[in-house]
C-alpha positions in Angstrom: -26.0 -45.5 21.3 -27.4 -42.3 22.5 -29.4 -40.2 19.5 -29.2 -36.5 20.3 -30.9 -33.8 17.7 -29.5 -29.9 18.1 -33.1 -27.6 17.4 -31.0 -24.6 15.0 -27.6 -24.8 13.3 -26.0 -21.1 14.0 -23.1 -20.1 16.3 -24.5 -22.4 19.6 -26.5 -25.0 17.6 -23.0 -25.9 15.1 -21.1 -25.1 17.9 -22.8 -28.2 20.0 -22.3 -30.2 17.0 -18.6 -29.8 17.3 -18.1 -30.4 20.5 -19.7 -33.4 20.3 -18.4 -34.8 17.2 -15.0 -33.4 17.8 -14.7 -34.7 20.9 -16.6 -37.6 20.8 -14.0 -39.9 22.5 -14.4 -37.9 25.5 -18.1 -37.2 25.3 -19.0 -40.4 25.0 -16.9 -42.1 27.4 -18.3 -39.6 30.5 -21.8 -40.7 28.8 -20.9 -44.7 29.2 -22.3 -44.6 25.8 -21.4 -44.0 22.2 -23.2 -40.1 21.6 -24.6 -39.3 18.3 -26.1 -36.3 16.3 -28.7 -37.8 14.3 -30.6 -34.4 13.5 -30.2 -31.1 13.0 -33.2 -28.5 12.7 -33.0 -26.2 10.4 -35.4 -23.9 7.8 -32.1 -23.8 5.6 -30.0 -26.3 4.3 -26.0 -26.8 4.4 -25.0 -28.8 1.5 -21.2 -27.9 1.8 -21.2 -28.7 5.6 -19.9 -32.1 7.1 -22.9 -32.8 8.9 -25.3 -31.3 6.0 -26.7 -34.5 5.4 -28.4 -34.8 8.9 -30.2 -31.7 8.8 -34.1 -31.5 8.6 -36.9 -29.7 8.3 -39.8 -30.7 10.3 -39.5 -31.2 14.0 -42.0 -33.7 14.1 -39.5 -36.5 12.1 -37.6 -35.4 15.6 -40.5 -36.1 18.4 -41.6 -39.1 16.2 -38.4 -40.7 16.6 -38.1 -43.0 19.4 -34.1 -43.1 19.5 -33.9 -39.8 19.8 -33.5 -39.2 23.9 -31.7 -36.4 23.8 -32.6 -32.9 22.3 -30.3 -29.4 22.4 -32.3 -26.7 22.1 -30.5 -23.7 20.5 -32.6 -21.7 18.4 -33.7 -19.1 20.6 -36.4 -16.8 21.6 -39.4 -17.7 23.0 -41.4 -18.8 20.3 -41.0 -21.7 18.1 -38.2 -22.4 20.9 -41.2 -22.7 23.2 -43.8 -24.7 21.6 -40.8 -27.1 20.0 -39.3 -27.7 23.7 -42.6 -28.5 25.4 -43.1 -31.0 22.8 -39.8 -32.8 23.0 -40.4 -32.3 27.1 -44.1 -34.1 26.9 -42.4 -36.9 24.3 -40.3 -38.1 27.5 -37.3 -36.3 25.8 -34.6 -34.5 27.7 -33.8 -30.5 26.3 -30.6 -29.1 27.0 -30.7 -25.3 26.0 -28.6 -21.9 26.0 -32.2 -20.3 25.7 -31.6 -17.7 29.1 -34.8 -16.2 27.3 -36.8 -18.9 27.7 -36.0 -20.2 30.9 -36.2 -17.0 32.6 -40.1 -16.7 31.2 -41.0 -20.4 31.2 -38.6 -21.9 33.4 -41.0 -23.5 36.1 -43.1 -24.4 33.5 -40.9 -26.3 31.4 -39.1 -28.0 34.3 -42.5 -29.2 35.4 -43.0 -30.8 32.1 -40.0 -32.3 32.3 -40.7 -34.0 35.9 -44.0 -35.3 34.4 -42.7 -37.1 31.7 -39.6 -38.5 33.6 -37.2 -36.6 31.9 -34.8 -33.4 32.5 -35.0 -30.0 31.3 -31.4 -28.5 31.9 -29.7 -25.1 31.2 -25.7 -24.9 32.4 -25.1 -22.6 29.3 -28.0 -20.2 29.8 -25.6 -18.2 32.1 -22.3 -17.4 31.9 -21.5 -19.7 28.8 -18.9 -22.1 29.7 -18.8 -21.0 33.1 -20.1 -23.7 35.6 -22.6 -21.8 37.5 -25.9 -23.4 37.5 -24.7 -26.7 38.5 -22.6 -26.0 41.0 -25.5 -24.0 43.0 -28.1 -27.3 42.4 -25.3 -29.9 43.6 -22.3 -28.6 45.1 -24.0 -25.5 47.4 -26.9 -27.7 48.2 -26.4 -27.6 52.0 -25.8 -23.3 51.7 -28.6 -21.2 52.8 -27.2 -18.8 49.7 -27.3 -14.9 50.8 -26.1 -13.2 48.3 -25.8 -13.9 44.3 -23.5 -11.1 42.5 -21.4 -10.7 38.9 -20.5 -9.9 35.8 -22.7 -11.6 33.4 -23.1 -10.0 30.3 -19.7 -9.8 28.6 -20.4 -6.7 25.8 -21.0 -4.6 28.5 -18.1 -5.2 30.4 -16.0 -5.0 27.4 -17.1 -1.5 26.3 -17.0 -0.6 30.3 -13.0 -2.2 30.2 -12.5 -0.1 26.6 -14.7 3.3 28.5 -12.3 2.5 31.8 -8.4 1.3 30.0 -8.7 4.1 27.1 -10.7 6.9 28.2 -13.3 6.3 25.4 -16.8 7.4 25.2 -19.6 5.1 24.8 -20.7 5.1 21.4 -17.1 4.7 20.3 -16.7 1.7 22.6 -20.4 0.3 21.4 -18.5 0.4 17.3 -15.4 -1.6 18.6 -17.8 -4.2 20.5 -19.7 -4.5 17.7 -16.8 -4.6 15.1 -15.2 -7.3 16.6 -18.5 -9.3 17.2 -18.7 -8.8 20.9 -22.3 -6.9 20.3 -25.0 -7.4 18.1 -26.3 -5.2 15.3 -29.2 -3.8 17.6 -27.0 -3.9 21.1 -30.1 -3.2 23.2 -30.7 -6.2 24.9 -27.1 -5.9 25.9 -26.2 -2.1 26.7 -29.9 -1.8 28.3 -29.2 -4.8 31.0 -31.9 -6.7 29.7 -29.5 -10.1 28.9 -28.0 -9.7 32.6 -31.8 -9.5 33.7 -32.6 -12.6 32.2 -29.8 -14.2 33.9 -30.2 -13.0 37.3 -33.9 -13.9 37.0 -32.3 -18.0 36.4 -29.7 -17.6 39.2 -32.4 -15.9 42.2 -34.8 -18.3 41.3 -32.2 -20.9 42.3 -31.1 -18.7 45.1 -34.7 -18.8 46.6 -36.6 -22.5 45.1 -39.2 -19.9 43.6 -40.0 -17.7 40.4 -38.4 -14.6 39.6 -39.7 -12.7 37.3 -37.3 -11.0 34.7 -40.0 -7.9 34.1 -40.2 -6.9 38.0 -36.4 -7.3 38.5 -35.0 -3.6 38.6 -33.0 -3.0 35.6 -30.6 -0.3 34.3 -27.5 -0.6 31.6 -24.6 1.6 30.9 -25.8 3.9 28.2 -25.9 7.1 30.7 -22.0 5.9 32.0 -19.6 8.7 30.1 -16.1 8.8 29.9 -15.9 11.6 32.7 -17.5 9.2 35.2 -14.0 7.2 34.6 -12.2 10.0 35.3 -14.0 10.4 38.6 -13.8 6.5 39.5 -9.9 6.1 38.6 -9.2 9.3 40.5 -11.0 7.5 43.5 -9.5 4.3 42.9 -12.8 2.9 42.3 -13.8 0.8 38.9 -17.7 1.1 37.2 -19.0 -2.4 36.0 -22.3 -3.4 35.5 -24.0 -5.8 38.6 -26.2 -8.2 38.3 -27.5 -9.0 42.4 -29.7 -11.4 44.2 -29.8 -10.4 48.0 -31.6 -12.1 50.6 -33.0 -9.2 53.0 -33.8 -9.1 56.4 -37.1 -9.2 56.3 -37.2 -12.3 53.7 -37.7 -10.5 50.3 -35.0 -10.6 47.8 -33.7 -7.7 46.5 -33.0 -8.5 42.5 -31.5 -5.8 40.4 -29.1 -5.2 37.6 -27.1 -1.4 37.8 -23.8 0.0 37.0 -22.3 0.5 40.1 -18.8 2.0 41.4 -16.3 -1.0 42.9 -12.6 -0.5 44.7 -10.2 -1.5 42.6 -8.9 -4.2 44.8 -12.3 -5.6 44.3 -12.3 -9.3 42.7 -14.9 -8.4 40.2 -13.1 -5.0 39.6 -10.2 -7.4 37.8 -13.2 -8.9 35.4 -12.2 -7.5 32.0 -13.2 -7.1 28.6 -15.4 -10.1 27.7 -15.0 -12.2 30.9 -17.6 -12.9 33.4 -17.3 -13.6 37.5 -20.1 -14.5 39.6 -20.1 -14.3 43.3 -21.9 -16.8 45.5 -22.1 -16.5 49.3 -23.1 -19.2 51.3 -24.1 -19.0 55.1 -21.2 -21.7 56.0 -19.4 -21.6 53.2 -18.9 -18.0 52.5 -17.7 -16.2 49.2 -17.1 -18.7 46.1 -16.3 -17.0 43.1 -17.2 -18.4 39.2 -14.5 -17.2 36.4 -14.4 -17.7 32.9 -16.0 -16.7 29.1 -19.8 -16.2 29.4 -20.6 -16.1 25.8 -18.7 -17.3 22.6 -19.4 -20.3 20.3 -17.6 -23.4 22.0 -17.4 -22.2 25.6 -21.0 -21.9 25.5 -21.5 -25.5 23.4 -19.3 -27.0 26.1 -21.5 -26.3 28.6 -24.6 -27.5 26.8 -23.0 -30.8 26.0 -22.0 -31.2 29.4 -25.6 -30.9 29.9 -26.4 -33.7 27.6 -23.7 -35.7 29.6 -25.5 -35.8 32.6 -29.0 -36.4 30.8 -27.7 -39.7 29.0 -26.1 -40.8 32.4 -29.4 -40.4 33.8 -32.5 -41.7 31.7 -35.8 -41.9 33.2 -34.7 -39.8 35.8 -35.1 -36.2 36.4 -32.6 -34.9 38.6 -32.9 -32.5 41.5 -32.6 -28.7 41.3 -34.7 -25.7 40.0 -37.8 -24.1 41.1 -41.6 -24.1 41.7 -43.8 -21.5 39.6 -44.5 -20.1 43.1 -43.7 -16.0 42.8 -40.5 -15.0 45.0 -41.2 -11.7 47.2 -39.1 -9.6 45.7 -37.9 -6.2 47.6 -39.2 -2.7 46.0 -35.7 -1.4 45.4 -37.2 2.4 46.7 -36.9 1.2 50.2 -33.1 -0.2 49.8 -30.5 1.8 51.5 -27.4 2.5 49.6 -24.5 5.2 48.9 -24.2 7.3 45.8 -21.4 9.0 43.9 -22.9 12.3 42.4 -21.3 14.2 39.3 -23.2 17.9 39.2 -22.2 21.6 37.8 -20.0 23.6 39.7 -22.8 25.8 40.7 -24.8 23.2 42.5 -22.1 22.4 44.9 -24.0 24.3 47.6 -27.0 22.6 46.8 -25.7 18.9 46.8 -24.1 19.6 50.1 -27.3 21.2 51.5 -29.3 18.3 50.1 -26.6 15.3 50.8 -24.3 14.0 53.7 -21.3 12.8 53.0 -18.1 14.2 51.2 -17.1 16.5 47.9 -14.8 15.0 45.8 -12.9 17.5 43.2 -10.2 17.0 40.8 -7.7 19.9 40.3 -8.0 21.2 37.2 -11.9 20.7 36.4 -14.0 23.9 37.0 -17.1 23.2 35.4 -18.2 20.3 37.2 -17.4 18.5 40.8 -18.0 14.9 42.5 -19.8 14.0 45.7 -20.0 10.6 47.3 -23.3 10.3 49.6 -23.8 8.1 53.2 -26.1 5.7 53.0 -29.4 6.9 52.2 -32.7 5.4 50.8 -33.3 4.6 47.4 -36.6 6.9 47.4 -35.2 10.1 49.1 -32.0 10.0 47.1 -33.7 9.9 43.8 -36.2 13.1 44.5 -33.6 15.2 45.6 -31.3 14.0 42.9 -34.1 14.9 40.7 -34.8 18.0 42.0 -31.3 19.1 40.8 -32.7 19.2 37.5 -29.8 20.2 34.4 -27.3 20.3 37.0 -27.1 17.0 37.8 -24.8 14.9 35.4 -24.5 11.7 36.6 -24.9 9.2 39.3 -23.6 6.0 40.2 -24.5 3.2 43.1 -21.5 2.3 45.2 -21.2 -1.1 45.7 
């Protein structure tokens, strides 16, 4: 029998319970060996739940107990998390985890530990939720010198995007029907800001390159400035505005790493990613484009993919199995010196101005007088943004074309 204990007992940590109790036929015949939860963690207690009677309070009756192998770490954040994972990593126990927090802070570190003490630290869930993602790119695209890395990956924001794009709402109204039907938290800011995509694109270049990205230098912008009329613009165009998250090998070596709202044809793949799904691109030097589909949050998809996890840990004991990256830094591009197309929204009055300042070609829609669209040629990063500055109040928007 294989002992596993699940660190936290809300929506992931109840959710991996389930999975593996529910179907524990299955789980345990890909493990070749009866699976078990023999602990949950948690500072409250659950007397009415079916599984009440295996939850705990101190983690040590967890690290002190040798037939525990196996621990899912699903509390979050990057404290107790932390310090509770390192332990169970130095006890020669494996830690599955949905924790994109953690790794993307103390990923290198942890997966270190893990090799030390002959034991795995793996993270499937930590991006996309059930979407198979991370283990495809360690196992399946070994032999790919990977170029590019590009997707949806935080489902809130592509929802209220879908809602802003499919009913011509404005933000905040699409932020209260994310929130009401529990696909954004209380505070959305980790969400609407780009800082849960960050996280994730920091795990997937880090893959991408063998080395450590950090989430703080990754350039990062969310969908709080996107408005309703930038929908009107993009339909009128036949172009879609989601929110990217993209690792890009350059030509000079560095990788470009940045998360952005950008404008997409409509004929696009990840232009047909709607409300709470998730795509990620992968392109391979041989293989080309592969595309991963599917929910990238929610209770059981994202369980799934942590028990998977567990799977392969209790088909490999002792062992620590290939994949990851070294705490060495990545060289990461300074996005100023990227070259890339704009769409511009400005006043009617600037017009003269934006076509003084800008190549490339007005876009107007009949009917609107007080304001006009303009989509740039390529320029770089730096020189677009002082002259868009310099525009002052009659600038109202901009978008990156993908």
């Amino acid at each position: 029998m294989i002992n596993v204990a699940v660190l936290g007992y809300g929506t992931v940590g109840s959710g991996v319970v389930e999975v593996i109790e529910g179907n524990n036929a299955q789980v345990s015949a890909n493990a070749q060996d009866d699976l078990h939860v023999k602990y949950i963690l948690d500072l409250r207690d659950f007397p009415e739940d079916p599984y009440g009677d295996r939850v705990v309070h101190d983690i040590n009756v967890i690290l002190e107990d040798p037939e525990v192998s196996i621990v899912c770490e699903a509390m979050g954040g990057v404290g107790a998390a932390y310090e509770f994972t390192k332990k169970a990593l130095a006890a020669g126990k494996s830690v599955c985890t949905s924790n994109k927090e953690l790794v993307a802070k103390h990923g290198s570190e942890l997966m270190a530990l893990a090799k030390e003490h002959c034991c795995n630290y793996m993270f499937e869930a930590s991006v996309g939720g059930g979407i198979p993602i991370i283990r495809p790119i360690n196992t399946s695209l070994t032999a790919e010198n990977i170029l590019v890395i590009q997707g949806i990956i935080n489902g809130t924001t592509n929802y209220i995007l879908t809602k802003m794009g499919n009913e011509g709402t404005d933000f905040a109204q699409a932020l209260r029907q994310a929130q009401e039907k529990g696909y954004a938290e209380r505070d959305p800011e980790a969400d609407v800001e780009g800082y849960d995509a960050c996280r994730k694109l920091a795990i997937l270049t880090s893959l991408m390159t063998g080395k450590n990205v950090d989430p703080e230098k990754i350039y990062t912008e969310g969908i709080t400035k996107i408005t309703s009329e930038d929908f009107v613009y993009a339909k009128a165009a036949g172009l879609s505005v989601k929110l990217l998250a993209t690792g890009r090998r350059m030509e000079d070596g560095s990788i470009l790493a940045m998360v952005a709202p950008f404008l997409i044809g409509e004929n696009h793949p990840l232009a047909m990613v709607n409300d709470v799904f998730n795509a990620v691109f992968v392109t391979g030097n041989m293989v080309g484009d592969t595309m991963y589909y599917g929910r990238g949050a929610g209770k059981l998809p994202t369980a799934s993919a942590v028990v998977a996890d567990v799977i392969q840990c209790a088909l490999n004991p002792g062992r620590t199995l290939p994949g990851g990256w070294s705490a060495e830094a990545a060289d990461l591009a300074d996005i100023a010196d990227t070259e890339q197309s704009y769409f511009v929204r400005a006043r009617r009055e600037a017009k003269a101005q934006v076509e003084e300042m800008f190549s490339g070609r007005v876009f107007e829609l009949e009917g609107r007088k007080e304001d006009f669209g303009f989509f740039t040629d390529a320029m770089k990063e730096r020189e677009f943004s002082e002259k868009y500055a310099s525009l002052g109040d009659k600038a109202l928007g901009r978008i990156r074309m993908a």
